[in-house]
LUMTI-963569 format. One line per 2 residues: their letters; for each residue x, y, z of N, C-alpha, C. Coordinates in pm, whole numbers, plus 50000, padded with zeros to 5 digits. Layout:
BEGIN
A) X Y Z X Y Z X Y Z; ... .
***
This chain:
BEGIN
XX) 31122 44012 72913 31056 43930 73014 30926 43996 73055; 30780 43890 73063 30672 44010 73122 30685 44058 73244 .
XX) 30566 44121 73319 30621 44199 73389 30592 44141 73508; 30533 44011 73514 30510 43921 73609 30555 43778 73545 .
XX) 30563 43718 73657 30550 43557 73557 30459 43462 73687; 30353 43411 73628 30319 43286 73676 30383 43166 73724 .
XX) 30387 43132 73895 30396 43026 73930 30301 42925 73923; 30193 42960 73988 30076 42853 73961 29997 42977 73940 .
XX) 29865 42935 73914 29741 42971 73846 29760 43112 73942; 29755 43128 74046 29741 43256 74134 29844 43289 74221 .
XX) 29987 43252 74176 30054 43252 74247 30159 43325 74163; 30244 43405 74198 30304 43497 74077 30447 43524 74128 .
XX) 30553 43522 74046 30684 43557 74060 30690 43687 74067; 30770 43798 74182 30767 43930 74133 30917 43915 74160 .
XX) 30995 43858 74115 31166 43900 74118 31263 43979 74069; 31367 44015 74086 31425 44135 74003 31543 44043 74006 .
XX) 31623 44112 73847 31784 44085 73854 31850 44175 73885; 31983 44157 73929 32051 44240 74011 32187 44199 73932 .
XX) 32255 44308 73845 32351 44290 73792 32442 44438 73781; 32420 44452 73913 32519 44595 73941 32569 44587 74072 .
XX) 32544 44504 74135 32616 44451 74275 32723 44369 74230; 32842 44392 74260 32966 44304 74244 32985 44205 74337 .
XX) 32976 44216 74462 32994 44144 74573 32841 44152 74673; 32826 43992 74671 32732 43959 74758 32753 43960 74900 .
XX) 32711 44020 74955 32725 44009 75144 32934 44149 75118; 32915 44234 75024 33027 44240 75016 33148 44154 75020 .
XX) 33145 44055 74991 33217 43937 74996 33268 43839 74853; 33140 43817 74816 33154 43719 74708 33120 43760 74595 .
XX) 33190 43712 74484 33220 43774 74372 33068 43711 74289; 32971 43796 74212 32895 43777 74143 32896 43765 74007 .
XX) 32987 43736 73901 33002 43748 73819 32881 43720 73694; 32805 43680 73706 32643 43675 73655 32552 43696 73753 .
XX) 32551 43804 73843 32498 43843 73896 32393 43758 74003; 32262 43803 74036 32160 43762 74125 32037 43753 74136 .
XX) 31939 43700 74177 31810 43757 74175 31749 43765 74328; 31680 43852 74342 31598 43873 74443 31439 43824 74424 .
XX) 31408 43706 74455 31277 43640 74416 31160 43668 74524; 31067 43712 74516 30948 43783 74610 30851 43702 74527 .
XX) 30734 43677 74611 30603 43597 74548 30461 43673 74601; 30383 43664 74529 30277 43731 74560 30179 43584 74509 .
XX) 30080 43572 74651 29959 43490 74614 29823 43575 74610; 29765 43570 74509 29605 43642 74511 29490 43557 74564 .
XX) 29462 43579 74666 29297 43506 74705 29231 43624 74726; 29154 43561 74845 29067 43618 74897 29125 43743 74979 .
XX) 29237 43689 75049 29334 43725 75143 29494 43727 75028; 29559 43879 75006 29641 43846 74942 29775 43881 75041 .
XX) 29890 43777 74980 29993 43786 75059 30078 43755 74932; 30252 43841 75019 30344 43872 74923 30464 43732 75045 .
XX) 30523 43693 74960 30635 43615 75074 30754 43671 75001; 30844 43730 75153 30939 43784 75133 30922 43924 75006 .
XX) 31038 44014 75044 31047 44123 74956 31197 44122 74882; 31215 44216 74820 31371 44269 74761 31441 44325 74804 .
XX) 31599 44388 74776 31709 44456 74830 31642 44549 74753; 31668 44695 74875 31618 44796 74815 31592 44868 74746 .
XX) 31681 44897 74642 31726 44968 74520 31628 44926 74439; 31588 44808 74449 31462 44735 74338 31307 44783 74409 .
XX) 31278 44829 74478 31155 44868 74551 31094 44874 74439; 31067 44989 74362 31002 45027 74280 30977 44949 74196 .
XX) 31041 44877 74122 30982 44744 74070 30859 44618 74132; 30942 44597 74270 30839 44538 74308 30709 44591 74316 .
XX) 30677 44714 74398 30557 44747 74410 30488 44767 74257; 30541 44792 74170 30493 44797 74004 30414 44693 73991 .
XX) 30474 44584 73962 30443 44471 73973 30347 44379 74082; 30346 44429 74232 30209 44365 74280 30113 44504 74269 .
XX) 30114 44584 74158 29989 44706 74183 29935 44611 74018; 30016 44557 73954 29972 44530 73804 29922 44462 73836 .
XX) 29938 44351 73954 29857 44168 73971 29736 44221 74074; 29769 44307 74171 29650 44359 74242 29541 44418 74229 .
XX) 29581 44511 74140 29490 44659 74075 29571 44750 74121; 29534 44851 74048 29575 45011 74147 29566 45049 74281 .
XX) 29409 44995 74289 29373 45006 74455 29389 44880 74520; 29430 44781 74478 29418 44676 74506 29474 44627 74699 .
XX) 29430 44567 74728 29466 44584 74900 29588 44448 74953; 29661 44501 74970 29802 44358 75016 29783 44317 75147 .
XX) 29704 44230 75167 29674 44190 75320 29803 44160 75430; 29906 44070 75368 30024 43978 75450 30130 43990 75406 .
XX) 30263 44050 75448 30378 44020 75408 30404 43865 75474; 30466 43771 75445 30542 43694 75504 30707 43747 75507 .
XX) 30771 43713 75664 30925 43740 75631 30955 43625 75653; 31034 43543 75602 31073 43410 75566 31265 43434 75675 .
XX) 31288 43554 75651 31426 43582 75715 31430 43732 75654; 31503 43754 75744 31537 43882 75744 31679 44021 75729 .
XX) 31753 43938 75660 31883 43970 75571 31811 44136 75520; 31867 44209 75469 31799 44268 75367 31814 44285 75236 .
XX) 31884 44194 75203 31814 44183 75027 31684 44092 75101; 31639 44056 75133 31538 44053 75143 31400 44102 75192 .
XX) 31462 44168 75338 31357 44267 75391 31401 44403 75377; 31476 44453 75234 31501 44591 75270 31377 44645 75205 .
XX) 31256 44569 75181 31182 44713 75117 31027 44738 75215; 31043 44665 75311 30959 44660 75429 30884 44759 75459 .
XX) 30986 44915 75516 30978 44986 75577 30855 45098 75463; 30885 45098 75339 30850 45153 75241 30710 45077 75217 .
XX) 30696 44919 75182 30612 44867 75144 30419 44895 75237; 30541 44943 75371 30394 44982 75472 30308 45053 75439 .
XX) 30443 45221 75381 30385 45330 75371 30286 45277 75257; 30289 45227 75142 30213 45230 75011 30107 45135 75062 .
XX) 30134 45029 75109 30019 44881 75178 30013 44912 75320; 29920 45100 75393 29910 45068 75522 29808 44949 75620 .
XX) 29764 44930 75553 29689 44819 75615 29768 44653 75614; 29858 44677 75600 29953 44488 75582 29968 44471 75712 .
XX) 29973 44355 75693 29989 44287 75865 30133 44191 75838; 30251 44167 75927 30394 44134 75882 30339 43977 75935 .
XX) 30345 43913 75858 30435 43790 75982 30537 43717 75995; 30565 43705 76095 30698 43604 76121 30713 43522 76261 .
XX) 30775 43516 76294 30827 43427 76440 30886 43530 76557; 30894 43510 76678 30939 43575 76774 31073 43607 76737 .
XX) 31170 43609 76691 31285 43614 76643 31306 43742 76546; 31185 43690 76472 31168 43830 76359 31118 43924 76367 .
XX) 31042 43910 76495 30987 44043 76570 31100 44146 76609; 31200 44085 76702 31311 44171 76756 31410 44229 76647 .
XX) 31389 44166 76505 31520 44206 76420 31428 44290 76321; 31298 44298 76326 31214 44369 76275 31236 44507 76359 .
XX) 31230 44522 76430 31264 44691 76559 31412 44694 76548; 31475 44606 76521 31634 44662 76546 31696 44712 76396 .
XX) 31610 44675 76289 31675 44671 76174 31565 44811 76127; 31399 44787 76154 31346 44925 76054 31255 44977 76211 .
XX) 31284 44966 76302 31197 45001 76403 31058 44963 76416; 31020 44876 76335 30845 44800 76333 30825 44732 76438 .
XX) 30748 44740 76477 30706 44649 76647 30529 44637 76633; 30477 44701 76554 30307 44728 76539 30240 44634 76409 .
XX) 30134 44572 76388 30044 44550 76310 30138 44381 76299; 30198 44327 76375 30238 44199 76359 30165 44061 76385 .
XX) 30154 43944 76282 30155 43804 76314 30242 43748 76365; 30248 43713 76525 30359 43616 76535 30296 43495 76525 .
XX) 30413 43375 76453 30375 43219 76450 30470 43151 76492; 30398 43071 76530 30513 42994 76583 30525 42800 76466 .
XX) 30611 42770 76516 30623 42637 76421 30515 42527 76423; 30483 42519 76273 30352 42463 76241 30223 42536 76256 .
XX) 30247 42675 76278 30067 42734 76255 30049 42757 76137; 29953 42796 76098 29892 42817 75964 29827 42949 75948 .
XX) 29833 42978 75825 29749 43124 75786 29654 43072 75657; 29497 43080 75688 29407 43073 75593 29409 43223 75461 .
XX) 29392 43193 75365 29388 43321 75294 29285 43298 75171; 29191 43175 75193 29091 43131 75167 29099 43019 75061 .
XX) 29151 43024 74965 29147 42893 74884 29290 42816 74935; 29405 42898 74980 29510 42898 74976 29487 42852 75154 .
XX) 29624 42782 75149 29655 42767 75330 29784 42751 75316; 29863 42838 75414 30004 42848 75467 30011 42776 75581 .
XX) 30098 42732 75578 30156 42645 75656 30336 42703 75690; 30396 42707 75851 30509 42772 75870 30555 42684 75941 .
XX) 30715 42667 75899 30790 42566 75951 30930 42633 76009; 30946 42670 76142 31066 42726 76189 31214 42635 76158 .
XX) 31313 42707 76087 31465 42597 76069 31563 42701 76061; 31558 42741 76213 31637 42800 76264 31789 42786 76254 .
XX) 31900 42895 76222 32020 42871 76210 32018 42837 76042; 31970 42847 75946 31933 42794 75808 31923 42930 75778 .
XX) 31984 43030 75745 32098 43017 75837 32133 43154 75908; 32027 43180 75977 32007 43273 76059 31909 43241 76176 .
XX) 31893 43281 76325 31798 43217 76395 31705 43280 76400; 31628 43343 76288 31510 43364 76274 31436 43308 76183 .
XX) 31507 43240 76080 31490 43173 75962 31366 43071 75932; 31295 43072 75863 31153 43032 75817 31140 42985 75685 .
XX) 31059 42871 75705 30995 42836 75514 30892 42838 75572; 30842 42892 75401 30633 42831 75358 30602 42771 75312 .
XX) 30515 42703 75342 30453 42578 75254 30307 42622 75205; 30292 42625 75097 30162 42616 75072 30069 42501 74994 .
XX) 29988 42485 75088 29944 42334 75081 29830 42289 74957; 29816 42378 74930 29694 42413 74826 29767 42397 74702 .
XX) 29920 42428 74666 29970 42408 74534 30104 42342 74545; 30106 42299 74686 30245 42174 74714 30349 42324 74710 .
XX) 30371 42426 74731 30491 42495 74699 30557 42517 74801; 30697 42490 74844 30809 42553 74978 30809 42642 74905 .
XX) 30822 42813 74973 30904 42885 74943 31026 42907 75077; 31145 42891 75023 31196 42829 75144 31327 42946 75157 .
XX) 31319 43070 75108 31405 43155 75101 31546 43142 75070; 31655 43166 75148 31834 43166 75141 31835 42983 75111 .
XX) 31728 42864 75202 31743 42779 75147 31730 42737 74983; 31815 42648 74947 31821 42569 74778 31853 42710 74757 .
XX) 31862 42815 74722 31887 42940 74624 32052 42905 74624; 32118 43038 74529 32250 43028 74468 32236 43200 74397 .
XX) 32368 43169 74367 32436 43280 74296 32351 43242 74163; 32391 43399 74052 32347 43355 73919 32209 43440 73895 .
XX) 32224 43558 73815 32065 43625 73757 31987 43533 73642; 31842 43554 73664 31788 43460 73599 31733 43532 73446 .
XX) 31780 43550 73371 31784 43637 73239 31741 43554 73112; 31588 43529 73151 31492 43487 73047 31443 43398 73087 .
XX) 31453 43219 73143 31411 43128 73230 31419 43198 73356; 31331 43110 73430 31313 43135 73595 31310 43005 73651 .
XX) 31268 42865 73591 31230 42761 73629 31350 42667 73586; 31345 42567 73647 31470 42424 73633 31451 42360 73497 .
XX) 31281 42365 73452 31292 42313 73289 31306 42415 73188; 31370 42527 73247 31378 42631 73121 31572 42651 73113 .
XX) 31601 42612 73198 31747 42650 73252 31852 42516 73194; 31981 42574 73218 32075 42431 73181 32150 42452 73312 .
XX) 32093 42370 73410 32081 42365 73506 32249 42340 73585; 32293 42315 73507 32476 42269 73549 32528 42372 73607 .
XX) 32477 42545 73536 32596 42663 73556 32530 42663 73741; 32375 42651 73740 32291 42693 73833 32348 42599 73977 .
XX) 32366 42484 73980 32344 42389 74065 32522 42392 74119; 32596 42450 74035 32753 42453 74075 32757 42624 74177 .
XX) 32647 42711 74122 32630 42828 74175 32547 42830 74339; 32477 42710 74318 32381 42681 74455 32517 42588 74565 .
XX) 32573 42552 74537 32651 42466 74608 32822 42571 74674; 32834 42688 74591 32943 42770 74621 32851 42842 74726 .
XX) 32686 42889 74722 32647 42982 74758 32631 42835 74954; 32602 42742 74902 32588 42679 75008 32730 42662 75070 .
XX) 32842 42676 75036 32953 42581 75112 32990 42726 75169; 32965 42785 75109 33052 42942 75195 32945 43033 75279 .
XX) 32834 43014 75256 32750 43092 75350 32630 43008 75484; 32594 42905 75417 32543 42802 75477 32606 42700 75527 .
XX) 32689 42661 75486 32767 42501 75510 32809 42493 75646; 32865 42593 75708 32876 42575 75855 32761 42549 75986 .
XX) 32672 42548 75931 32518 42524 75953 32463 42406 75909; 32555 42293 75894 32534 42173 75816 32426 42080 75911 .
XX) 32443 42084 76073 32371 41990 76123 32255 42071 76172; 32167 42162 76148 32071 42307 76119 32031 42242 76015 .
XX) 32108 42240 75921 32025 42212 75763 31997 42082 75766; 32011 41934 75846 31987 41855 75831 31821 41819 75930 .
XX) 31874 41899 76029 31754 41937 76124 31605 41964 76003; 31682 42065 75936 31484 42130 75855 31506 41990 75733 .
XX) 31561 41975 75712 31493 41850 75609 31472 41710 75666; 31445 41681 75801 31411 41592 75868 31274 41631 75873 .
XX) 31285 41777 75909 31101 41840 75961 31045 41842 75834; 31114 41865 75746 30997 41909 75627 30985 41799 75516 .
XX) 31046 41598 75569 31019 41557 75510 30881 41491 75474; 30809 41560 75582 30643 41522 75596 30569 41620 75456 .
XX) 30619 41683 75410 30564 41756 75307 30577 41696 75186; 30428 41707 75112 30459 41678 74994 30518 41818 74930 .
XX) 30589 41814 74844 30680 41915 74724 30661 41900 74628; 30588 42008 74558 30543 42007 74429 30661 42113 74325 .
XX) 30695 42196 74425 30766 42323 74366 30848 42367 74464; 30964 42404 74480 31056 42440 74538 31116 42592 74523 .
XX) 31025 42737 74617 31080 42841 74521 31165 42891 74618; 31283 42941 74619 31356 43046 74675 31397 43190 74676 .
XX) 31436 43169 74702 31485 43348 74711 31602 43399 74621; 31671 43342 74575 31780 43356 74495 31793 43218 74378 .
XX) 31834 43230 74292 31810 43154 74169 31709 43080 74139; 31727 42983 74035 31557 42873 73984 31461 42851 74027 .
XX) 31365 42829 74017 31259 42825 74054 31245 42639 73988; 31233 42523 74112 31245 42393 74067 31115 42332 74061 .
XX) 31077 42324 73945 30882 42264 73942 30900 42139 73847; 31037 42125 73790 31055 41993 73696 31067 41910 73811 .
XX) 31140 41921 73863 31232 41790 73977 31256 41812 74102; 31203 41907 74186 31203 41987 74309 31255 41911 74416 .
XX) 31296 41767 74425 31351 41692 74450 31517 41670 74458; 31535 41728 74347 31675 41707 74283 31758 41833 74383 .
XX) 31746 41977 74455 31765 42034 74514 31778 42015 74658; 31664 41919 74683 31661 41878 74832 31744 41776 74849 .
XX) 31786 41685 74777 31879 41563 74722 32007 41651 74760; 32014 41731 74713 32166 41800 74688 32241 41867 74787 .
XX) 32124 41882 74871 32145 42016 75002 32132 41856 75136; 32044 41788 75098 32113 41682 75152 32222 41605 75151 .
XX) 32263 41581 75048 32413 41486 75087 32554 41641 75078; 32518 41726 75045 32620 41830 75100 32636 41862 75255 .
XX) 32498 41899 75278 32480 41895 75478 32546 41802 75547; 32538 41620 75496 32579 41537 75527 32732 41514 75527 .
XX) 32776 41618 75404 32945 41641 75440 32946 41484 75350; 32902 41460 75209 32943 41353 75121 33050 41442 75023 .
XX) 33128 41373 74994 33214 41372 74908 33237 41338 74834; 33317 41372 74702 33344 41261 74533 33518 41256 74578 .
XX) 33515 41129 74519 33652 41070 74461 33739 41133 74435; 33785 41267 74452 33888 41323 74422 33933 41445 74499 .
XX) 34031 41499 74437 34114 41644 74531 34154 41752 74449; 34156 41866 74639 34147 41998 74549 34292 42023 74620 .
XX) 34417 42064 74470 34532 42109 74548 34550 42282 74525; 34569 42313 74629 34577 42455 74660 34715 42493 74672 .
XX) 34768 42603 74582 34936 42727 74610 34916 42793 74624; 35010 42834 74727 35059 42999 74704 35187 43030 74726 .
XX) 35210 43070 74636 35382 43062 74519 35408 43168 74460; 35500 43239 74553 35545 43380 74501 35659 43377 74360 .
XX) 35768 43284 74379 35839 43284 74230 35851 43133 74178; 35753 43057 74191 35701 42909 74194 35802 42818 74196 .
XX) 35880 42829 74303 35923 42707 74374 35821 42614 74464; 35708 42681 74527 35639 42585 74620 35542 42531 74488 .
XX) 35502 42608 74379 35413 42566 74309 35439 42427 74220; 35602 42393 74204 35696 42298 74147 35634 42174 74253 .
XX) 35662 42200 74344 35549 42092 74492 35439 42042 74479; 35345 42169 74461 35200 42127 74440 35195 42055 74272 .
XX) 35257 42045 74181 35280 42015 74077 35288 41887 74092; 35376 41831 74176 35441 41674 74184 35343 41626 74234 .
XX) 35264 41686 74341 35182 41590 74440 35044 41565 74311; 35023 41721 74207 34903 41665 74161 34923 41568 74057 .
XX) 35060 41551 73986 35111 41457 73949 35074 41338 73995; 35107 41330 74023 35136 41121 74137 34963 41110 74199 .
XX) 34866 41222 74206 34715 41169 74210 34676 41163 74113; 34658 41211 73980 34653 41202 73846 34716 41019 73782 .
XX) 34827 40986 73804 34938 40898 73783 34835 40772 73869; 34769 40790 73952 34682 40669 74038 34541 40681 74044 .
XX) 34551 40795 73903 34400 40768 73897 34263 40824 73962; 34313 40940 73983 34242 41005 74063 34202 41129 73969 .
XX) 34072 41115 73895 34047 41221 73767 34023 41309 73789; 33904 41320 73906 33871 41422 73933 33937 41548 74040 .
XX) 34017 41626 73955 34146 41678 74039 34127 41863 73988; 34138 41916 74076 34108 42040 74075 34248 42121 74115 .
XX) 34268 42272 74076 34414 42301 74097 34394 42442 74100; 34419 42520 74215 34380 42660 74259 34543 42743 74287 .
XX) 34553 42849 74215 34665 42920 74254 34590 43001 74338; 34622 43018 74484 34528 43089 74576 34515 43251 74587 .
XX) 34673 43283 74502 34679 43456 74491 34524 43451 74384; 34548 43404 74328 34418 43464 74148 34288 43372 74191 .
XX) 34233 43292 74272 34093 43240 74284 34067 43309 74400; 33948 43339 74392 33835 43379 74456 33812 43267 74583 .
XX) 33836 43281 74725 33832 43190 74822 33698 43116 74771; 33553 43229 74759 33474 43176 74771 33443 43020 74660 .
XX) 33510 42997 74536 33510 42904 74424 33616 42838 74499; 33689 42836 74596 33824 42716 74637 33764 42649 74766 .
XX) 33653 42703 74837 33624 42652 74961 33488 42579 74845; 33417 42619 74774 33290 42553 74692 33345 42403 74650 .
XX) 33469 42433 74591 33544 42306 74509 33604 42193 74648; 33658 42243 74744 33683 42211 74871 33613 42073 74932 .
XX) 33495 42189 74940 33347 42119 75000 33269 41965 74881; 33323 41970 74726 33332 41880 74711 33411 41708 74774 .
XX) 33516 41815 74760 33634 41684 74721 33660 41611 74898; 33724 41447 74874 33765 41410 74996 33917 41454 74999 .
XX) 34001 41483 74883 34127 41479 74960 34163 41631 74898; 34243 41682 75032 34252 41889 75000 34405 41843 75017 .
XX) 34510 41894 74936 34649 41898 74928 34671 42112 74960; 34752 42152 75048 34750 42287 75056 34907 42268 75098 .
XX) 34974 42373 75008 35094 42395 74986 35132 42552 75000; 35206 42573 75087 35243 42723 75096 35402 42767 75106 .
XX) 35421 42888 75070 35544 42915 75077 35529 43014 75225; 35643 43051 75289 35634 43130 75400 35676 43259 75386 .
XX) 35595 43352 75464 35604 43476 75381 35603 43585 75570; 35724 43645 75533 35750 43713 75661 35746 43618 75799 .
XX) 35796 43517 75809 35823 43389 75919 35662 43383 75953; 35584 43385 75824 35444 43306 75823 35402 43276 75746 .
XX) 35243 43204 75757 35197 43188 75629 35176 43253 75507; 35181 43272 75395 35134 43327 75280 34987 43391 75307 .
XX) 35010 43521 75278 34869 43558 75344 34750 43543 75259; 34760 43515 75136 34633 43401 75063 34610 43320 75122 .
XX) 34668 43254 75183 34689 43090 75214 34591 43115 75376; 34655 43198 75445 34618 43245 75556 34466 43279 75585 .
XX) 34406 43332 75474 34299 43429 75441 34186 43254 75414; 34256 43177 75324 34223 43053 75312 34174 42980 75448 .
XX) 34269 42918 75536 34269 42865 75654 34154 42915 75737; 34146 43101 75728 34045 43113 75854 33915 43072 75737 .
XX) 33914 43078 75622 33698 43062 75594 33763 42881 75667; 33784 42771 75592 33811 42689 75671 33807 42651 75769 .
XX) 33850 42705 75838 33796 42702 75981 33675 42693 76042; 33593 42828 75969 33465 42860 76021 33370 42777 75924 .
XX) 33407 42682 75830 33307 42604 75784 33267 42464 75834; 33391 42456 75948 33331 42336 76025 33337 42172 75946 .
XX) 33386 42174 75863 33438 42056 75738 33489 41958 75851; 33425 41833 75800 33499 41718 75824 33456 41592 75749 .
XX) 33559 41461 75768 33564 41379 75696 33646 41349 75541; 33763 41461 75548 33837 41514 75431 33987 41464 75467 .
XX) 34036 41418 75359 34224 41394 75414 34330 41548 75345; 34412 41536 75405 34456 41677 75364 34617 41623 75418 .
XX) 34695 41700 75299 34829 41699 75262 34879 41829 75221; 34997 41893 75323 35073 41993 75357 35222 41989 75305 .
XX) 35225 42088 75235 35376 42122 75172 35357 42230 75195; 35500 42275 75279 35587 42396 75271 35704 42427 75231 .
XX) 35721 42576 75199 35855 42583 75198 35930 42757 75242; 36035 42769 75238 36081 42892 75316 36208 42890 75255 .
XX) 36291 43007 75289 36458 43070 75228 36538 43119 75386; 36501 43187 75441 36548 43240 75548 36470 43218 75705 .
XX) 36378 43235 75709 36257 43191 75862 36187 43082 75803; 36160 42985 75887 36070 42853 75847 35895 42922 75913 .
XX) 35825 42855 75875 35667 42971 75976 35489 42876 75890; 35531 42839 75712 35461 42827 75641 35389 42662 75727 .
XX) 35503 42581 75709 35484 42415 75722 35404 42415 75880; 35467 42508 75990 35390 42519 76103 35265 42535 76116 .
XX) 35260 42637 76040 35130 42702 76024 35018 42586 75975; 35017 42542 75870 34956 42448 75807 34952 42316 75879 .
XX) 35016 42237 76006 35018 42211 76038 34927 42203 76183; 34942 42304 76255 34850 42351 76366 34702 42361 76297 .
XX) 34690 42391 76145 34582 42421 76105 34490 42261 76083; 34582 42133 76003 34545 42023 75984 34517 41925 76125 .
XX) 34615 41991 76236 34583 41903 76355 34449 41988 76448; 34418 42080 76457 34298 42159 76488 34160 42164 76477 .
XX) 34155 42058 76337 34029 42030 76297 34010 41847 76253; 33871 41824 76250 33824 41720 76161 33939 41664 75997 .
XX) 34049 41680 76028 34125 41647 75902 34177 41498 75939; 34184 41478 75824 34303 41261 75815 34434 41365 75731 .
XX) 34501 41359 75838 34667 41410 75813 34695 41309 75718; 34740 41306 75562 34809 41202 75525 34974 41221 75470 .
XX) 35049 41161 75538 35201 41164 75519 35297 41153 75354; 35377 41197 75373 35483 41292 75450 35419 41448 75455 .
XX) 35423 41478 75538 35462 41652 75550 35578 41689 75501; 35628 41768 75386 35697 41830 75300 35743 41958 75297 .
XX) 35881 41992 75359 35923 42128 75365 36012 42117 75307; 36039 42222 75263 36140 42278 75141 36200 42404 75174 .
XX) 36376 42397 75143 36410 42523 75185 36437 42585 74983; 36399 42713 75033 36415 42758 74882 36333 42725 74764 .
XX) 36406 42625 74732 36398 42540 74616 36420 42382 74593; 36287 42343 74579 36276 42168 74579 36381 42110 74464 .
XX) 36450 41988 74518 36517 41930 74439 36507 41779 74396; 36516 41684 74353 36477 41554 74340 36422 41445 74426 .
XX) 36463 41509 74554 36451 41458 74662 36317 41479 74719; 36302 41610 74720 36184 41698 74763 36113 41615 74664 .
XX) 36112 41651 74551 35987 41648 74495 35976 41459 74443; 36050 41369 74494 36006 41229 74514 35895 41239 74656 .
XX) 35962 41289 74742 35852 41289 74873 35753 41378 74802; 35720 41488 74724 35566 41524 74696 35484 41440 74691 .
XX) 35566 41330 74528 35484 41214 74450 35443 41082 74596; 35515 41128 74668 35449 41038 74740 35350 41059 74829 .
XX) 35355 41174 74884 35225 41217 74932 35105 41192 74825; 35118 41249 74722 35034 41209 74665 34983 41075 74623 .
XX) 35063 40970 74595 35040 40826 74589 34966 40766 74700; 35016 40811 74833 34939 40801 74936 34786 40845 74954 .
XX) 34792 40980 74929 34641 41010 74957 34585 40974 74834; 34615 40912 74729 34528 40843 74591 34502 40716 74706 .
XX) 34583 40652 74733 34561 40484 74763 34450 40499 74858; 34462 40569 75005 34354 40561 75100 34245 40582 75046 .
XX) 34253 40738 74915 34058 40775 74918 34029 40649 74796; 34123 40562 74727 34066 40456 74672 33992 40362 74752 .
XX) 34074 40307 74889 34030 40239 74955 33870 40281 75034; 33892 40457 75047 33774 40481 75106 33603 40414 75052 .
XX) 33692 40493 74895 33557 40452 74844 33516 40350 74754; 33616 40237 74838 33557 40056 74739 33488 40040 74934 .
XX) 33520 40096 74995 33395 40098 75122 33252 40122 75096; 33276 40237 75052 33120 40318 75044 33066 40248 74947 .
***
């Protein structure tokens, strides 16, 4: 890969891949890793938007000394947000660029002193000012809670480009393409939507907020901070992050176990049975010990109907299952039907549990609730197929509505 890549004529990618971090936010599993995307514009006035997670420093500065010169002078950081894979190379970037001036918003001032102690040589802006940099004009749009409340995009008006940071980005290192017409965009756009339902998605009416404000912009290019860079269809991203925010859904369900010697899993079996049996294709099936929450709440955040089946484990829930319920919780989901099977041998705890959990939130309880002692028997598992027949018939009906 060279050692820069061209966005527009003067506008330059300086990103790194990151394929030695296992867990993002310590949390989420990276299995093709990440990128840390930083931009450098050259005018008159040069400015870098956003930086890298630290470990990559040295790359970056390589790379704006090759587009700058040696001596070359970095007028503006922009901080777009302030996470640090994105602002961890700040503190460093001063020492080498003492003359840079930071900017950001009142917000990013205070997390700027609490995070590297900087309080000196700052732009504050506020929403809708602009920074001239002579051929080039920035333009700053505050979308706060997006998903941090210091959180910022740029627009630059001179080449139509958002760079819109943690927004549209995703999981996934970019290892040879950087752009949406170089990419096969399927692995990318399933990676932007896990990275949205588990870190953003609870921020859904935030994210609907900034794409109300920023539908006054024209969009030529869509760059972020983490995966593709969209200059084919830059559209197709904002499309996507819209009807996800909006909490839309497809035609089908995600059934979730957790099944220590698979008697409860014999349950979740019948119910995905009898949605399959009515036609319901698009059907997804998570053993919750072996998936990764973060790919079961992504698949989740698709579907309208969630089937969650647990066995009870110490007169409670299955603590997969458990571990399940709280991201759930905190993602704030609604408009989804959801169907509960339990089962137990000695303390009942599982069916409760799951229960308090479906009446607690934005859920369409759909009937029977299904407990099982032990081991399901013909009986049991006729009432699965019917839960499931049930929640096929309603989300049919839902969606000869829509």
């Amino acid at each position: 890969m060279n050692h820069f890549i061209k966005v527009t004529e003067d506008t330059y990618w300086l990103g790194v891949n990151d394929h030695q971090t296992d867990l993002f936010e310590s949390l989420w599993p990276l299995p093709k890793g990440v990128t840390y995307n930083s931009y450098l514009i050259k005018d008159e006035k040069s400015v870098l938007i956003d930086t890298v997670k630290a470990p990559y420093l040295t790359d970056l500065i390589d790379k704006i000394k090759a587009i700058l010169g040696k001596d070359g002078k970095l007028d503006y950081l922009v901080v777009n947000h302030m996470e640090p894979d994105h602002s961890g190379a700040i503190k460093i970037l001063r020492c080498v660029f003492p003359e840079l001036k930071i900017v950001g918003n009142s917000q990013t001032k205070g997390m700027l002193e609490s995070f590297y102690g900087i309080c000196d040589d700052l732009v504050i802006v506020q929403d809708g000012d602009s920074l001239g940099l002579g051929k080039h004009k920035l333009f700053f749009h505050l979308v706060p809670m997006v998903h941090w409340p210091e959180t910022m995009v740029t627009y630059d008006s001179t080449t139509r480009t958002l760079f819109s940071c943690d927004a549209f980005g995703g999981f996934g290192s970019l290892d040879g393409g950087i752009f949406d017409d170089e990419l096969d965009m399927t692995y990318y756009e399933d990676e932007v939507l896990r990275y949205f339902s588990n870190i953003v998605g609870r921020y859904s009416a935030q994210v609907q907020k900034a794409i109300n404000k920023l539908q006054g912009l024209d969009i030529g290019i869509v760059a972020p901070s983490h995966g593709p860079i969209h200059r084919k269809n830059p559209g197709r991203i904002i499309d996507l992050y819209d009807r996800w925010s909006r909490q839309e859904t497809e035609c089908g369900a995600v059934v979730v176990f957790g099944s220590m010697y698979g008697n409860t899993q014999k349950m979740a079996d019948a119910v995905a049975r009898a949605l399959a049996e009515e036609g319901i294709e698009k059907l997804i099936y998570h053993d919750i010990s072996r998936s990764h929450v973060s790919y079961v709440v992504k698949d989740i955040w698709r579907m309208r109907g969630l089937v969650l089946a647990s066995c009870t484990y110490n007169t409670t829930l299955f603590p997969p299952m458990a571990e399940l319920l709280n991201h759930l919780k905190n993602k704030m989901m609604k408009g989804r039907m959801i169907g509960i099977l339990g089962s137990y041998s000695w303390s009942k705890g599982a069916l409760q549990a799951l229960e308090e959990f479906a009446s607690s939130g934005n859920w369409d309880l759909i009937e029977p609730m299904v407990e099982v002692k032990s081991s399901p028997f013909d009986e049991d598992i006729s009432k699965c197929m019917e839960l499931g027949r049930n929640m096929a018939e309603k989300m049919k009906l839902c969606y000869v509505k829509e």
